[in-house]
C-alpha positions in Angstrom: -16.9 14.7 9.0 -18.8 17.5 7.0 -15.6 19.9 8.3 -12.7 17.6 6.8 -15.2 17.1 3.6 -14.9 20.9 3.3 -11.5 21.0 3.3 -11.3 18.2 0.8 -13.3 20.3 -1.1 -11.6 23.3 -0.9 -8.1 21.4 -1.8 -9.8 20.0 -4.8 -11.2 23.4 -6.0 -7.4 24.7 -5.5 -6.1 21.8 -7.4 -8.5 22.7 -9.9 -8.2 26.1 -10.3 -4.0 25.6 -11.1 -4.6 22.6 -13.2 -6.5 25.6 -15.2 -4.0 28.2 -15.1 -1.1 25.7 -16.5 -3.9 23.8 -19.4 -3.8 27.5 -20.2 -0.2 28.1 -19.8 1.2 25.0 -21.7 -1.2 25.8 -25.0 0.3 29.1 -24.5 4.1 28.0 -24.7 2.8 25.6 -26.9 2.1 28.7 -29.5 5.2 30.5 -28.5 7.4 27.5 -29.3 5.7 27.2 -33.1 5.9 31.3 -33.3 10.1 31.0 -32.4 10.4 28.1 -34.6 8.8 29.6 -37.5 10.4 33.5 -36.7 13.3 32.4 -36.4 13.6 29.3 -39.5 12.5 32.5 -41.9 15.0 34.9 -40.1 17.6 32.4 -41.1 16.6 31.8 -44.1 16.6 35.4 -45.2 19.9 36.4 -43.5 21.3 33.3 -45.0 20.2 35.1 -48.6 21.1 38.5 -48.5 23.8 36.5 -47.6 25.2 37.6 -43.9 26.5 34.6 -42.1 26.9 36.3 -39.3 23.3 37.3 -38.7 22.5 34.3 -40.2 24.3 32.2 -37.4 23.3 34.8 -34.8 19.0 34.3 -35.4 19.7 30.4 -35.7 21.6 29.9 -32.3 19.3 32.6 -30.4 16.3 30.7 -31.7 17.7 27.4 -30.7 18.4 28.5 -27.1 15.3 29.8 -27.1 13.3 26.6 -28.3 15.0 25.0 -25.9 14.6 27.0 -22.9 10.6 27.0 -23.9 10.7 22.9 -24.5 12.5 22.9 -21.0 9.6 25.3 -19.0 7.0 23.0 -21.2 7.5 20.0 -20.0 8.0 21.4 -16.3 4.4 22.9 -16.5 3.4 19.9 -17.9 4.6 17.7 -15.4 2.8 20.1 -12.7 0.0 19.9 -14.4 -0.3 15.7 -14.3 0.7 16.5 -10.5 -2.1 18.6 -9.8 -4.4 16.7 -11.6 -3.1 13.7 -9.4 -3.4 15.6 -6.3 -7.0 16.6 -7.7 -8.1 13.2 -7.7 -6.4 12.3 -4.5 -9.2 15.1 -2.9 -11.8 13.4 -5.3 -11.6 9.9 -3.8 -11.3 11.2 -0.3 -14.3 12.9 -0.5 -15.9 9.4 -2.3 -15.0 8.1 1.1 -16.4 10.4 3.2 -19.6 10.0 1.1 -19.5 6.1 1.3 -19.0 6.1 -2.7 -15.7 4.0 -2.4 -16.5 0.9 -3.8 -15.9 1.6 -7.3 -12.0 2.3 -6.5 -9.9 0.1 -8.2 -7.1 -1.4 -6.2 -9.2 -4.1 -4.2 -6.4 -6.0 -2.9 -7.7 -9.2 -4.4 -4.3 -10.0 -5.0 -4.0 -10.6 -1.5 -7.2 -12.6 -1.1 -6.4 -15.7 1.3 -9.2 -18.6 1.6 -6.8 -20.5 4.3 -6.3 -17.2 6.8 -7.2 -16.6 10.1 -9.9 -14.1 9.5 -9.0 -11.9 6.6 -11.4 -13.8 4.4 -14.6 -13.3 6.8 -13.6 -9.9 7.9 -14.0 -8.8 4.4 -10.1 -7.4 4.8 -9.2 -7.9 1.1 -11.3 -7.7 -2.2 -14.7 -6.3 -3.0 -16.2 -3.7 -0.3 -13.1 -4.5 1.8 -11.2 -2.8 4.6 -8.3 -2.4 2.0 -10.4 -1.2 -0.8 -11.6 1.9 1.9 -8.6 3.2 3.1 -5.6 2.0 0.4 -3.0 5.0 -0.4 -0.7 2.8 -1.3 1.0 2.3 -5.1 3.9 1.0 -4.7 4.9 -2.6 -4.3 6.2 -2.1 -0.7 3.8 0.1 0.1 0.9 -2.3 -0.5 2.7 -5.0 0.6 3.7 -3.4 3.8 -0.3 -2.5 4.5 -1.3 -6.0 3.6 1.2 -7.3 6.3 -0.2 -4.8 8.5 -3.7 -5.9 8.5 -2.9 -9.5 7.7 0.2 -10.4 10.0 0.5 -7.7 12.9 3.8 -7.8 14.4 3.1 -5.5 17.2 3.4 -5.2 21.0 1.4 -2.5 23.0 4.6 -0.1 23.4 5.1 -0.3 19.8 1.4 -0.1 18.4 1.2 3.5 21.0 3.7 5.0 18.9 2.7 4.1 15.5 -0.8 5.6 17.4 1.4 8.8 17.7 2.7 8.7 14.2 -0.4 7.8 12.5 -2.1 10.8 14.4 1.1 13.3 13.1 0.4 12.1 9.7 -3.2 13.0 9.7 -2.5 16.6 10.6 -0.1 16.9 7.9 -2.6 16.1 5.3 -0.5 18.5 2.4 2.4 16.5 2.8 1.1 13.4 2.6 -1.4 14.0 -0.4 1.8 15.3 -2.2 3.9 12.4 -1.0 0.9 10.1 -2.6 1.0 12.1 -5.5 4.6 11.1 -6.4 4.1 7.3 -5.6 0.7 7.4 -7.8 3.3 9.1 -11.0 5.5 6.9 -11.1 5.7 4.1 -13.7 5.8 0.0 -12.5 5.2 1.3 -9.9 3.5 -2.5 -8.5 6.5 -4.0 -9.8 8.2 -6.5 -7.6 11.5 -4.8 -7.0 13.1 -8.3 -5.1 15.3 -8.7 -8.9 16.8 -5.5 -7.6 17.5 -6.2 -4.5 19.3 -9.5 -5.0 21.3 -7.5 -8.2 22.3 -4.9 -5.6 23.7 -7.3 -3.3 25.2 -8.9 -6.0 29.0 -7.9 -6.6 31.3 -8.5 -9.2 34.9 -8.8 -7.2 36.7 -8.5 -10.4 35.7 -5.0 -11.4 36.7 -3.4 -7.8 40.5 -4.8 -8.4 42.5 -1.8 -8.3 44.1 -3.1 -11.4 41.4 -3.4 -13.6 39.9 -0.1 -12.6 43.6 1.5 -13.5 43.7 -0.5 -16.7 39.8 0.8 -17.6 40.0 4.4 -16.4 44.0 4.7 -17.9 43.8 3.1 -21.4 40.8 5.3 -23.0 43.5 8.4 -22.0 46.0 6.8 -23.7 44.5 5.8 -26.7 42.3 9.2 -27.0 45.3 11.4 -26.5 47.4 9.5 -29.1 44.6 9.7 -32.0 44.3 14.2 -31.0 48.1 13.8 -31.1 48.0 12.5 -34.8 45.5 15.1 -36.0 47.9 17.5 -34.3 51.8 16.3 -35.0 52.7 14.5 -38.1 55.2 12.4 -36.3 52.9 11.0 -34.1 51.3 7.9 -36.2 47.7 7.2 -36.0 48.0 3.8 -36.1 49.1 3.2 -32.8 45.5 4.9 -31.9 43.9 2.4 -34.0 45.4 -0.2 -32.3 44.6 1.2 -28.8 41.0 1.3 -30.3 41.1 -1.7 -31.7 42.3 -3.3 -27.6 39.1 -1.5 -26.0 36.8 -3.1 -28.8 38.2 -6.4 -28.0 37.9 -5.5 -24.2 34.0 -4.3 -24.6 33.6 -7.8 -27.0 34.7 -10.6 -24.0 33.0 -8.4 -21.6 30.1 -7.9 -23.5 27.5 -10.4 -21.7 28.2 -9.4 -17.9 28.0 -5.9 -18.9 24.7 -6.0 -21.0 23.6 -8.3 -18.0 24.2 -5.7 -14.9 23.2 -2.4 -17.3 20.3 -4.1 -18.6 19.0 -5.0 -15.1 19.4 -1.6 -13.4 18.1 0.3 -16.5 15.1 -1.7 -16.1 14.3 0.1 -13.0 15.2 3.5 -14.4 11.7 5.1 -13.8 11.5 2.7 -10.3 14.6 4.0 -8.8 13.7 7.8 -10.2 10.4 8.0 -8.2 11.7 6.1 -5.2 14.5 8.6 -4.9 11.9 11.7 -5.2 9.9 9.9 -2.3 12.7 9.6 -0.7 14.3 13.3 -0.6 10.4 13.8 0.3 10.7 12.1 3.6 14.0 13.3 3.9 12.8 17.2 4.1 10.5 16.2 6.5 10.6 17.4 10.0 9.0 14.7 12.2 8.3 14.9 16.1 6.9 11.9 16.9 9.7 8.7 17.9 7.8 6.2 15.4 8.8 8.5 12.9 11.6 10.2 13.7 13.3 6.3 13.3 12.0 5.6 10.7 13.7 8.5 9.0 16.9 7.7 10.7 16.6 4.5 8.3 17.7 6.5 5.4 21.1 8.2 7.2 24.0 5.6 7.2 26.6 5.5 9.8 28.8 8.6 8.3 25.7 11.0 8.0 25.3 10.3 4.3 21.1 10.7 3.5 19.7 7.7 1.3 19.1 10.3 -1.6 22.5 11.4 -1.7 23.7 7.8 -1.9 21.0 6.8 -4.3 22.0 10.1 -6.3 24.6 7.9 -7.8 22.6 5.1 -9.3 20.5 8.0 -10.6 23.0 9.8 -12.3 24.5 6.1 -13.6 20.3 5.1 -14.6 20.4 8.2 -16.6 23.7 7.7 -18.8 23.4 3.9 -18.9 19.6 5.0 -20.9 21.6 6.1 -23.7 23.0 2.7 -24.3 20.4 2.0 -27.3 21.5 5.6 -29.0 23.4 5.9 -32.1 26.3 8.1 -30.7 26.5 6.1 -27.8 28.5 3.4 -29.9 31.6 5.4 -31.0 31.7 7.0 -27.4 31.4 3.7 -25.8 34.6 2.4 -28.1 36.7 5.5 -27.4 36.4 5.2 -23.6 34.9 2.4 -22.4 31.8 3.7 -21.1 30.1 0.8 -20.4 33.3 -0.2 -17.9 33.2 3.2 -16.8 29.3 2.4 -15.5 30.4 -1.0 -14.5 32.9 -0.2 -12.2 30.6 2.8 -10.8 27.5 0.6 -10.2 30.1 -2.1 -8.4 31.0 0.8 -6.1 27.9 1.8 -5.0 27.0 -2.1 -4.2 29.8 -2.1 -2.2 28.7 1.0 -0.6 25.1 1.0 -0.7 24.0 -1.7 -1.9 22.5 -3.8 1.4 21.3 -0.3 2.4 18.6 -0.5 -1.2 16.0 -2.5 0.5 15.5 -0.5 4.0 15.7 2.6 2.3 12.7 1.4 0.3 11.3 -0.5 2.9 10.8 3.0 4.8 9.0 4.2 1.5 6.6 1.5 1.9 6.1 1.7 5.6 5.5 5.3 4.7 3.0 4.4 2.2 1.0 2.2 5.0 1.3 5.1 8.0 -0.1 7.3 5.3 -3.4 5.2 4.8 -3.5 4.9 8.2 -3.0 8.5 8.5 -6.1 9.4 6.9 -8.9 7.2 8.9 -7.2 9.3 11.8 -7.8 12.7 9.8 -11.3 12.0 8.1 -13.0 10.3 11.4 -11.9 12.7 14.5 -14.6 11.8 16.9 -13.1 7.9 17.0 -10.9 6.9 19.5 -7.7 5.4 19.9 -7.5 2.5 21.5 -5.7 1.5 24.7 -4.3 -1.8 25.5 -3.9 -4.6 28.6 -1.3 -6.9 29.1 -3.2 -9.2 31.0 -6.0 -10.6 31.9 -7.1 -10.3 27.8 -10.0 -8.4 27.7 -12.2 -6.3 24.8 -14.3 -3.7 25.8 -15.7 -1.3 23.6 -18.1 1.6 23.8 -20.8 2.6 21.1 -18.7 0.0 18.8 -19.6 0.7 14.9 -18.4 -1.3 11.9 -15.9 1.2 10.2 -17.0 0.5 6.3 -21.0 1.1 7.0 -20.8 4.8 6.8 -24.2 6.7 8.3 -26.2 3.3 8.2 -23.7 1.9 11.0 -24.9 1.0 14.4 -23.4 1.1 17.7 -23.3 -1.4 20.5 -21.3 -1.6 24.0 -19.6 -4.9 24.3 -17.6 -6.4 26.9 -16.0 -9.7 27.1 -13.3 -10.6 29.6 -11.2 -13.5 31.0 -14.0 -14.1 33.7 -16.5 -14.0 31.0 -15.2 -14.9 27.9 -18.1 -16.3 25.9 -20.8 -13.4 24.3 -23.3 -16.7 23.2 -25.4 -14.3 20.3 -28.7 -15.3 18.9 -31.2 -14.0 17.0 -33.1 -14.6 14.1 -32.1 -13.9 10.0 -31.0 -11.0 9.2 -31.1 -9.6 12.3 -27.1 -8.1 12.4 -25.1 -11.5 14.0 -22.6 -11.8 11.3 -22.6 -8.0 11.1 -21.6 -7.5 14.9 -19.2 -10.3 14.6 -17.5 -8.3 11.6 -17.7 -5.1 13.8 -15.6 -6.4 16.7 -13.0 -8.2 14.4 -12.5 -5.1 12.3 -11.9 -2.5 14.3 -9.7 -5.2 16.6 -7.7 -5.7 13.4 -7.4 -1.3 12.9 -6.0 -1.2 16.6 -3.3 -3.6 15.6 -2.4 -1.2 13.5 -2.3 1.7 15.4 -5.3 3.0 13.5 -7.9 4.5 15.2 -11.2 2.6 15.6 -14.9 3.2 15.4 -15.7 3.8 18.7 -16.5 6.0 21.8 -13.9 3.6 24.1 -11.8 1.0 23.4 -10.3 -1.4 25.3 -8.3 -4.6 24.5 -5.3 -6.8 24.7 -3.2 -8.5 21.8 -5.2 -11.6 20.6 -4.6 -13.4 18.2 -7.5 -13.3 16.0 -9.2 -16.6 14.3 -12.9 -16.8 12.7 -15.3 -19.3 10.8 -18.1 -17.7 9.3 -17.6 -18.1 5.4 -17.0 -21.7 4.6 -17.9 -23.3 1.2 -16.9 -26.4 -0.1 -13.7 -27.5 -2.5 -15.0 -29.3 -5.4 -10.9 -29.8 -6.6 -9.9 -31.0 -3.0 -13.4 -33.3 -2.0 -13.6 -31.0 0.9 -17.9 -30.2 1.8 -18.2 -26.9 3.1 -19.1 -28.7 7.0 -15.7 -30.0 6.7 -14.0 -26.5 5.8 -15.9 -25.6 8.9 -13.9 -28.4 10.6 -10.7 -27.5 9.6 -10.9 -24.1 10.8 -12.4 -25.1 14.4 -9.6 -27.6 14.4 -6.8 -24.9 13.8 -8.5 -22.2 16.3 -8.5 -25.5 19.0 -5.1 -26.5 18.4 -4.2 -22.7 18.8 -5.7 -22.4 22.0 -2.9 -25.5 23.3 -0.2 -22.7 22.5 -1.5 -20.6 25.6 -1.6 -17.4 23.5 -4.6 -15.0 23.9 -6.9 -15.9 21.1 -10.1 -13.9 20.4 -12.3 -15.9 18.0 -15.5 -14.7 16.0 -17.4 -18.1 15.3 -20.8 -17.8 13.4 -23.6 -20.2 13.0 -21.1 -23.3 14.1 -21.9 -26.2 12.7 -24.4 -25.6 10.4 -24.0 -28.1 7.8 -25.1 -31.4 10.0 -28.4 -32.3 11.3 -29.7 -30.4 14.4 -28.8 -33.3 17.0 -25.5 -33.1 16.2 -24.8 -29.4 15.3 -26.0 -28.7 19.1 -24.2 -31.3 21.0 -20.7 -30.0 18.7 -21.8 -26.6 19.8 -22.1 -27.1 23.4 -19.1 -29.3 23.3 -16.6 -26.7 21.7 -18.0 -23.7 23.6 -17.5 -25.7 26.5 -13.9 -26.3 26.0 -13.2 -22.2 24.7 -14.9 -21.2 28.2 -11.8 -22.7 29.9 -9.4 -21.7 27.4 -7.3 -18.8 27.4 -9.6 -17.1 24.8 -12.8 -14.2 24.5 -15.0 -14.1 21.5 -18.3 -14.4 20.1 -20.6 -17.2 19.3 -23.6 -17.0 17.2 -25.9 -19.3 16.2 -30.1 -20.0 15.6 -30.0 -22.8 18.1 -32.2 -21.4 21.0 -31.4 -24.6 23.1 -27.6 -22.9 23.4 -28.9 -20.4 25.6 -29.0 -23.0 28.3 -25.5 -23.6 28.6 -25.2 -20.1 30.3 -27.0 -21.6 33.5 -24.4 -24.1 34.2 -21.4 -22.4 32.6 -21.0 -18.5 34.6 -18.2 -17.8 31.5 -20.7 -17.9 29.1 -23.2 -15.0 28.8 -26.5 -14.9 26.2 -27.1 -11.6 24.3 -29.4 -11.3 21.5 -30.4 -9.1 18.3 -34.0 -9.1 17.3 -36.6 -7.7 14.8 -40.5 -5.6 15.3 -42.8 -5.1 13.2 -44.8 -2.3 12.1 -47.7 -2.2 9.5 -47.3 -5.5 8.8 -43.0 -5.0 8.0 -40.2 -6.3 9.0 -37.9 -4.1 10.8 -34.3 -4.6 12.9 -32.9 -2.0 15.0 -29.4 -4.1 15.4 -28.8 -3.4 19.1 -27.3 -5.9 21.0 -29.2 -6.6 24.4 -29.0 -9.4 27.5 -30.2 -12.6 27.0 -32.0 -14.9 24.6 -33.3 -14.3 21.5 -37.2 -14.6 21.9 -38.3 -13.7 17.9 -38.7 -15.3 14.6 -38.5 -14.4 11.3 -38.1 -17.2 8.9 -41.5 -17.8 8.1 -42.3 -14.1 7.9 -39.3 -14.2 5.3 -40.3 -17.2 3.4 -43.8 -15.9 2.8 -42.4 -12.2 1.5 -40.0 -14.3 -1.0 -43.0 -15.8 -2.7 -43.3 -19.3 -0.8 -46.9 -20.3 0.1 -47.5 -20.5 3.3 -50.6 -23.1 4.7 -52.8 -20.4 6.7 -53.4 -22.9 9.6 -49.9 -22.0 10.2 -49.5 -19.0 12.6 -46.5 -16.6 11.5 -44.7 -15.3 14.3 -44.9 -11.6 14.3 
């Protein structure tokens, strides 16, 4: 870890150091733009004087092309300068990571907070201090949606998740090009912004203005009626009227087609600064050599069946994004009148619909994939010594050596577990704070990175595609009537009726049943673990109930592990290490008395 720190380091300082050279670079320009301005306004000024026109006109056209070349380098620098300063801060927040200082970042993922899922609630997968929060490099809509999907709905099978393994590990030893590929994605503007109005206006087409008729009548007329109003300023016969009354036609033409026009213009210039970016990210994974096959097709994504590349294609809506900007100009008007511009951008964006259109959304779809491999990419450069995990078909299984929780930096721990089909119940006790829920967190995390292709936090990892389903945060709903005990309830009823599907299930169930009375929380408990021993299902169990530990002497699928606390001088200490059997400490009382609650002193504290 302290290597890739280093390097961060080192790419920061570099980062740095240009920012520096062009901050120094633009003020320079800056002066030599006011310096040609002013030389040049009082060279003009005297030449215009003495008077020589010619001089005059000389100094006024040199200085112009001057300016402009300056104004042109300017803003080039400047632009390189908000990149570096970008790719600064990239380096910056990697190293935050490293350093366990990534909870102040500020894209969360709450947006994507779910009370009714499977486990994304309890596994602390979205919002504050979540597995999102620590590894996000995603900006763009897709991209964030496409990681969200990835942690949250995993579509995998085993052949699949091995090479997005292979991809993800490619990425991380291209750390340059991705950084830079973040960098572009983090410039551009909207960039959260929901592009599904696009993709249903791309998809959208406007028969009428691909009718070879009307594109003869709109490309033919503004000829006509241009070259008869030059033909009047040039020949005297040639009346000027009939010009007036050609551009007196188009103005009527632009006036009844005024609404659809403004409608389709309007929309795509909309996503002016959207389809700009997306096409730089684009030519950016286009330029790409890639050697691994996840990859490889996901770049074939942006070549359509004659060899044309996405950015080529997309080139077009550029170059029609950029003219249709003028619209709101001045000049625009009497240009628009003269030859039907806005037709003339109509009939272009209908042709690249027909064209390209149905093409938009998997060409940006392979941005946002991009985006997610990327995030991936980096747990897989900053965290060398973990492994990538392999995968069984069947029997399900999930073994793991020296298992840590991923987000707990230097204070993690690290426990061997193993639960499989002829053992399928780990039953955990121990007492408060002892590291159940913790554990519980551990396992479903890192099973939720090998979906993913990530690597995990581990020596060895072993496991087969589960589907994963946890009940450890419930509360109550004061808008629905529903007590926290019955929340509990729903979500043992929906990983129950899962298990009827026959689908490997892997289930992280903490302190079951803990809103009823004792009697009953222990006769539920040995009920449902009862019926998940025969199930086709692994997965933890933890609970305070000692009495539990009984069930492992008449059930063999069941097996007791525990987590317990010592004392020294008088503290409380855990060590967090999982070991056989059950839990022989307690803690509460020791707990109660520290937070201030008197206890009787004919009552003995268990130490």
């Amino acid at each position: 870890m302290e290597t890739e720190k280093k390097l961060y380091a080192n790419r920061k300082k570099h980062y740095d150091n240009l920012l520096k050279k062009q901050t120094e670079t633009v003020s320079f320009i800056s002066l030599l733009r006011f310096l040609v301005f002013a030389s040049g306004l009082g060279f003009t000024i005297f030449f215009y004087l003495r008077p020589n026109y010619y001089l005059c006109l000389s100094v006024l056209i040199t200085t112009l092309l001057i300016f402009v070349f300056l104004a042109i380098k300017h803003n080039k620098i400047k632009h390189n300068k908000i990149r570096c300063s970008t790719l600064s801060e990239i380096n910056e927040n990697c190293i935050k990571r490293l350093n366990n200082n990534w909870k102040d970042f500020s894209d969360k993922g709450e947006d994507f907070s779910d009370e009714n899922h499977n486990y994304t609630k309890d596994l602390d997968i979205f919002g504050d201090s979540s597995l999102f929060q620590w590894i996000n490099a995603c900006t763009t809509y897709l991209g964030r949606k496409k990681l969200k999907d990835t942690f949250s709905a995993p579509i995998y099978g085993i052949e699949e998740i091995y090479k997005r393994q292979d991809a993800i590990k490619e990425l991380a030893n291209n750390i340059g090009w991705t950084q830079r590929f973040q960098a572009e994605a983090i410039l551009s503007e909207n960039k959260n912004h929901n592009p599904e109005e696009l993709f249903q206006w791309v998809v959208s087409k406007n028969e009428f203005f691909l009718k070879s008729w009307v594109i003869a009548i709109i490309r033919i007329l503004p000829v006509i009626t241009l070259s008869i109003l030059l033909s009047s300023l040039i020949f005297s016969k040639v009346s000027y009227k009939i010009g007036l009354l050609g551009v007196a036609i188009q103005i009527i033409l632009l006036s009844i087609g005024y609404k659809e026009v403004s409608k389709n213009l309007d929309t795509v210039h909309q996503y002016k600064n959207t389809i700009l970016i997306y096409n730089k990210l684009l030519i950016h994974i286009e330029k790409k050599k890639f050697n691994s096959e996840y990859l490889i097709k996901l770049k074939e994504k942006l070549i359509n069946s004659k060899g044309l590349t996405a950015s080529f294609q997309i080139k077009k809506l550029v170059n029609l994004v950029t003219i249709i900007s003028d619209r709101k100009n001045m000049y625009y008007i009497p240009i628009n009148i003269l030859t039907l511009w806005d037709y003339q951008c109509l009939i272009n964006l209908q042709r690249f619909k027909k064209a390209s259109g149905a093409s938009l959304k998997s060409w940006l779809e392979v941005i946002g994939e991009m985006e997610a491999l990327n995030s991936l990419g980096s747990i897989a450069y900053e965290h060398r010594n973990w492994t990538m995990p392999k995968f069984q078909e069947d029997p399900p299984i999930f073994k793991a050596k020296n298992l840590g929780h991923p987000l707990l930096g230097t204070s993690r721990v690290y426990n061997d577990v193993l639960i499989k089909k002829s053992q399928n119940i780990l039953l955990i006790t121990g007492s408060n704070m002892s590291g159940k829920s913790t554990l519980l967190r551990t396992t479903g995390i890192n099973l939720v990175l090998a979906y993913a292709g990530a690597p995990v936090c581990a020596d060895d990892f072993y496991c087969s595609i589960m589907d994963i389903y946890t009940c450890m945060r419930t509360s109550d709903n004061l808008e629905k009537n529903i007590s926290s005990f019955y929340a509990e309830l729903l979500r043992i009823k929906k990983l129950v009726s899962a298990t009827e599907n026959k689908a490997p299930i892997f289930f992280l169930l903490d302190e079951i049943f803990k809103g009823t009375n004792s009697i009953d929380r222990h006769t539920g408990a040995k009920v449902l673990v009862s019926k998940l021993s025969n199930e086709n299902a692994l997965g933890f169990v933890s609970t305070h109930d000692l009495e539990l530990g009984e069930i492992e002497n008449t059930n063999v699928k069941v097996k007791n592990y525990h987590l317990k606390e010592y004392y020294k001088d008088d503290k409380l200490y855990f060590d967090y290490k999982l070991r056989p059997g059950v839990s022989t400490t307690r803690n509460a009382l020791y707990l109660m008395k520290m937070a201030g609650l008197e206890i009787p002193p004919d009552i003995e504290i268990p130490k």
